[in-house]
N, C-alpha and C positions, 0 to 999 in steps of 0.2 A: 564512432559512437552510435548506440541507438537508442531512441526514446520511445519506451511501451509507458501508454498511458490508458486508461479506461477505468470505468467506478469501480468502488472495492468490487470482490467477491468474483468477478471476472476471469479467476486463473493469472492473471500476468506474472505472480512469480512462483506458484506450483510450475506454469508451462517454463519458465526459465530453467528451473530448478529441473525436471525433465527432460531438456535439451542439454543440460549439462550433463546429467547422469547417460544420457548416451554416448554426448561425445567422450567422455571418460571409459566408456568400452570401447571406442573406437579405439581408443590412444593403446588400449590392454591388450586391443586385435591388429595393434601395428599399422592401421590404418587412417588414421588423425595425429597429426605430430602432436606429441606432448605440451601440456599447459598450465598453470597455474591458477585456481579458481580462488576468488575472494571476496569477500561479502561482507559489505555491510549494510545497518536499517537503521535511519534517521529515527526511528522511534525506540532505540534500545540507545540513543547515546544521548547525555546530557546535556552536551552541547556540542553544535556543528563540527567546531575546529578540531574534536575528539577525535572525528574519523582519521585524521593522519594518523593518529597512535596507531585505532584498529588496523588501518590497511599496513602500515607500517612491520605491527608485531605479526600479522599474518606472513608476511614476506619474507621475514625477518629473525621472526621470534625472539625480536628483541624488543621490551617495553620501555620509551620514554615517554617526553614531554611531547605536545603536537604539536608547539614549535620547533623542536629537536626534528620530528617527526618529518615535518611538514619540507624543511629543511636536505634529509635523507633520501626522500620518495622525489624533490625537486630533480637530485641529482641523478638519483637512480634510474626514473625513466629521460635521464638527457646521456651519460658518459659514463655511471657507474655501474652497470649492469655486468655480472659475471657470468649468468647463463642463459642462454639466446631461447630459451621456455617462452610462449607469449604468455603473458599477463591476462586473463581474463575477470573486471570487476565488475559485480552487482551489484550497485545503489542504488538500495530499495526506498521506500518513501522519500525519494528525494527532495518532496517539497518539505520537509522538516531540516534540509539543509543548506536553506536559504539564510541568507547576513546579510547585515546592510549593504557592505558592499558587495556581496554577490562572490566574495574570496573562494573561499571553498568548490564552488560552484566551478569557477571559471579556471581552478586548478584540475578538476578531474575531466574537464573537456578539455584544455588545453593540452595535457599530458601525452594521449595518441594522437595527438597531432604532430608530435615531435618525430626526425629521423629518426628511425630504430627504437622507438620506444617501446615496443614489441606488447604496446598495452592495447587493450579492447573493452571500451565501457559499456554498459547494460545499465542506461538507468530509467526505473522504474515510477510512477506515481501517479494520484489519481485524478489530477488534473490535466485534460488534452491540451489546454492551450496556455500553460504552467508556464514554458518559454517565454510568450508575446506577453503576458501578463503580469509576470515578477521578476525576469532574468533581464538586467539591462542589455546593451548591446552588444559590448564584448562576450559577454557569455554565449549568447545567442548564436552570435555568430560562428563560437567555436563549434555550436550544437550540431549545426547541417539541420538538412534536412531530411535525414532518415529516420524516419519513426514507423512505429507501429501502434495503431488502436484498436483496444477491445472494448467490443460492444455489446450492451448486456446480454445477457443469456434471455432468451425466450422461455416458455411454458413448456415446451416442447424439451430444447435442451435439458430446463431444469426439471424433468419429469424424468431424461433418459441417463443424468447425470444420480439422482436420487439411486436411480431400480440399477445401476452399475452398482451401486454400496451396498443392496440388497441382494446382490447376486447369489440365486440359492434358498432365498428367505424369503417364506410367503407366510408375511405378517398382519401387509397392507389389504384395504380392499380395494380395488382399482380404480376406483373414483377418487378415494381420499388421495392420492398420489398427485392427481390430477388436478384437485382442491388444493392442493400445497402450494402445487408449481403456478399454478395463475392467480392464486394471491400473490408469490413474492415478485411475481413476472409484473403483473399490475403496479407491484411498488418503487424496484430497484434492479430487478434482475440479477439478484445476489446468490450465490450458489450456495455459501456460506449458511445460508439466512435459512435458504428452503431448507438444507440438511437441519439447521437447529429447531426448527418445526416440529417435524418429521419425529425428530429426538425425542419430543416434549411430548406430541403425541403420543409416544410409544408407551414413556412413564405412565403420562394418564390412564392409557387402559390397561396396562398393568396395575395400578391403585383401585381402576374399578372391576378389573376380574377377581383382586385379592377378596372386594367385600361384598361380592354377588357369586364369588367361588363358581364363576363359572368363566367359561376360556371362549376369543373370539376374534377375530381380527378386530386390526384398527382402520374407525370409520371417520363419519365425514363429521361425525359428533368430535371427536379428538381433536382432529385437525383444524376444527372452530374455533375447538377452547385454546388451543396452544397460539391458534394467531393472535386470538382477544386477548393472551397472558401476553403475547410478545408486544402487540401495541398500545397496550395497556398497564407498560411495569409502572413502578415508583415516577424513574424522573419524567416519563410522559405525563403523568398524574401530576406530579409538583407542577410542572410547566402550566398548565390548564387550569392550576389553582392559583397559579402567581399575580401580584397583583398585577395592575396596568403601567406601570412605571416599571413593574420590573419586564414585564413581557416586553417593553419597546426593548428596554437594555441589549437582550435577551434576538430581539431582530434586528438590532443596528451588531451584535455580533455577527451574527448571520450573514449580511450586508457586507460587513468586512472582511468576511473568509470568500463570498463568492467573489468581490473584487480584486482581492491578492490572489486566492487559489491557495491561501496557505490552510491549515487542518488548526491553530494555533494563533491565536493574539494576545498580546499584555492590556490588563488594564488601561497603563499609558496611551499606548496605540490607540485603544479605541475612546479615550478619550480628546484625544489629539486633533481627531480627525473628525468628532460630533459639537465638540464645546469651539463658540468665536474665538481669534486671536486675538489678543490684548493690541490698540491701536499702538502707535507709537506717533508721541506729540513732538513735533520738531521745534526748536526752539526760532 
């Protein structure tokens, strides 16, 4: 098993997704023994116990229940396997496939730990210390301790990451690139983020050469307006208009994702955990 963890926009599962697509030439150049890739993302399934199905019908290509499921894939990486391909799975957002008790979880580590189970998990999420903070100890323990961490992309990166997608294209002027990148470096170090920037910028002066009908690169003027539109949408606006009872609500969520590391809370949960217990009178 390995654990890639680091904040969004970081690359952890383009670079996954990269290291697949070569070893998959390697396998074409007879140089990598053959393998079976599999994927799934805690954020496309409904619920946790789904992913048996997915990892199931990938294998398989057979659709059932993720008890059924759950059930097939037990046996499959213990006794039932027909072809000696390793298993290679990608579980991505894995902090969205956390349960109470930790089920799920403690099936996809457990599984390459078996003789011959010819399985190898990838799992991905954006909390480093995801483990020590949500997975009880069984789980943990199946994890090891092999991980990897990405750490955010600097100014620098996110400037040579930008002018890689510009290759060819001289649209920018060379400061606004550089405006980009040490605004999102200063924020998150999202690569994601600088390119939607970047984007917005471009629209803008496209808007504003249509009605001055004249042509020009895009400046540090663009790249202003596109940060103030991005930290400036609707629900930053709602937030800062919210009353005072709703902004606590609002930070005691907050409170409750940095102390799980989950992306996700119920109602329930964070009322649970903010309102007293009811005493209990002994008679």
């Amino acid at each position: 098993c390995l654990y890639i963890s680091g904040v969004p926009g970081t690359g952890k599962t383009a670079t996954v997704h990269e290291v697949i697509h070569s070893l998959e030439e390697g396998v074409d150049e007879g140089i990598v023994p053959s393998f079976k890739f599999v994927e799934i993302n805690g954020m496309r399934l409904v619920d946790p116990y789904q992913c048996y199905s997915n990892i199931w019908k990938q294998l398989s290509g057979e659709s059932t229940s993720a008890t059924h499921a759950s059930s097939q894939l037990d046996k499959y990486f213990s006794s039932g396997r027909k072809s000696k391909d390793l298993v290679v799975l990608l579980a991505d957002e894995l902090d969205l496939l956390c349960t109470k008790k930790q089920t799920v979880l403690y099936n996809l580590f457990d599984w390459p730990q078996r003789d011959k189970s010819g399985l190898v998990v990838l799992a991905v999420a954006n909390t480093m210390d995801l483990p020590e903070r949500v997975m009880i100890n069984r789980v943990n323990s199946r994890l090891g301790s092999t991980r990897l961490t990405f750490q955010p992309y600097t100014f620098r990166q996110l400037q040579e990451i930008v002018e890689s997608r510009l290759a060819g294209l001289n649209i920018f002027e060379g400061d606004a690139l550089q405006l980009a990148s040490r605004k999102v470096a200063a924020v998150s170090g999202d690569a994601r983020r600088a390119l939607n920037i970047c984007r917005r910028a471009t629209e803008l002066a496209e808007e504003r050469h249509r009605e001055q009908h004249s042509a020009s690169l895009v400046g540090l003027q663009d790249i202003e307006e596109a940060v103030k539109e991005m930290f400036t949408s609707p629900k930053i606006q709602a937030i800062r208009m919210a009353s005072q009872n709703e902004q606590l609500f609002l930070k005691a969520i907050l409170a409750e994702n940095r102390r799980s590391g989950l992306e996700e809370t119920t109602f329930e949960r964070e009322m649970s955990h903010r309102l007293p217990q009811p005493a209990l009178n002994c008679a």
